[in-house]
Legacy VTK file of the C-alpha trace (Angstrom):
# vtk DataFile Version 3.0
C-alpha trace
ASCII
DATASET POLYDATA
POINTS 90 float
-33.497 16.308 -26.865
-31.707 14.045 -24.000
-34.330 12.130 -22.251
-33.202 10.810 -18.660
-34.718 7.592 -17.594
-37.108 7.262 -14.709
-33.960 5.354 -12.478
-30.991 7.503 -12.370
-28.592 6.368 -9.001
-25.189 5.366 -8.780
-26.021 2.061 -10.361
-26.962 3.450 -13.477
-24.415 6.584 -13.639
-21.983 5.448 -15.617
-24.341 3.904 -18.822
-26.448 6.659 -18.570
-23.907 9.448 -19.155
-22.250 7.325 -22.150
-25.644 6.690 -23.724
-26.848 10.725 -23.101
-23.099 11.818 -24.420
-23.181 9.787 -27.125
-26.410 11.345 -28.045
-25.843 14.871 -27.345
-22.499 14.742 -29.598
-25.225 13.254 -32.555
-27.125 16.256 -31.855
-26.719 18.690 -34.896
-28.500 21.555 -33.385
-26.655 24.147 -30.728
-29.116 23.950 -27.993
-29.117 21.180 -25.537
-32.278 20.544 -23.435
-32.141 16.946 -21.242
-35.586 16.186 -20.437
-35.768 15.258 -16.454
-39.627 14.318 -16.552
-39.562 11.043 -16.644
-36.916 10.944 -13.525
-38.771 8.987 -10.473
-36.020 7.211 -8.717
-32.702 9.181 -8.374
-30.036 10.303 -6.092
-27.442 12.934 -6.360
-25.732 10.981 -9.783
-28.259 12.476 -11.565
-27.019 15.927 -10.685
-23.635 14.286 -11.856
-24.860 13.366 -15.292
-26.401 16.381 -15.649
-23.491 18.480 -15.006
-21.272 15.968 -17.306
-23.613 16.465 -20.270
-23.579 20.110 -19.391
-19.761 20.065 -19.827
-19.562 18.022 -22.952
-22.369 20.074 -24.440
-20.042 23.645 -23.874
-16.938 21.673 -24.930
-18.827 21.076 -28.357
-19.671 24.882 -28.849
-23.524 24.079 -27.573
-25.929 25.317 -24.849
-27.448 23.360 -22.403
-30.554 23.263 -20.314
-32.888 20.853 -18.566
-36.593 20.676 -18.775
-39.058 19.084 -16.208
-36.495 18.996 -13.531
-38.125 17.276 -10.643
-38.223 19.577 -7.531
-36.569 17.381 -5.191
-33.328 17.410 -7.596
-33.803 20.951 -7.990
-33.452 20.977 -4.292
-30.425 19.066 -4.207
-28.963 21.125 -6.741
-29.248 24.291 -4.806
-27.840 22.379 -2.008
-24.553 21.336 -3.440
-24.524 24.927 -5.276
-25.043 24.066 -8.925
-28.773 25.154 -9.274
-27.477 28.033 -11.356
-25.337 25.504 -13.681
-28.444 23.732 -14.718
-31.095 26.330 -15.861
-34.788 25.568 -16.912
-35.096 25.307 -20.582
-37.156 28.174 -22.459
LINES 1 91
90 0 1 2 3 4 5 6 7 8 9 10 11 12 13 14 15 16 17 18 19 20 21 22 23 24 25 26 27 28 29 30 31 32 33 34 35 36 37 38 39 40 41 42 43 44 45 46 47 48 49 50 51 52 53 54 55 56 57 58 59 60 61 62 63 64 65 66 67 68 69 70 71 72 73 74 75 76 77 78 79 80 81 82 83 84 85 86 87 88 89
């Protein structure tokens, strides 16, 4: 499991989605699930991490999905039109 940190803005973009990629290609099993709980303090980069991990995931032959998605980045998810790219893990 990916777990995001509780600060995810444009500050931290860049080291987060190296540290979560580097983890996710570690990952032996097929299924994918980044853990959003802990997210507190965010902006719209941590839609963009998301999606990145999403992509490297597929590239890799995995599935991806995120669990304990906040709703306000739910909200901004719909609002950019990716909600659907992101779905709840089972």
């Amino acid at each position: 499991m990916l777990v995001l940190p509780t600060e995810l803005t444009h500050e931290q973009a860049g080291a987060c989605c190296r540290m979560l990629a580097q983890a996710l290609r570690s990952q032996p099993e097929g299924a994918v699930v980044a853990d959003a709980g802990a997210l507190v303090r965010f902006d719209s980069s941590a839609l963009a991490v998301l999606l990145e991990c999403r992509r490297e995931a597929l590239a890799l032959g995995k599935t991806f999905s995120v669990s304990r998605l906040p709703a306000r980045l739910r909200e901004l998810g719909a609002l950019y039109g990716v909600a659907e790219l992101l779905p709840a893990a089972p």
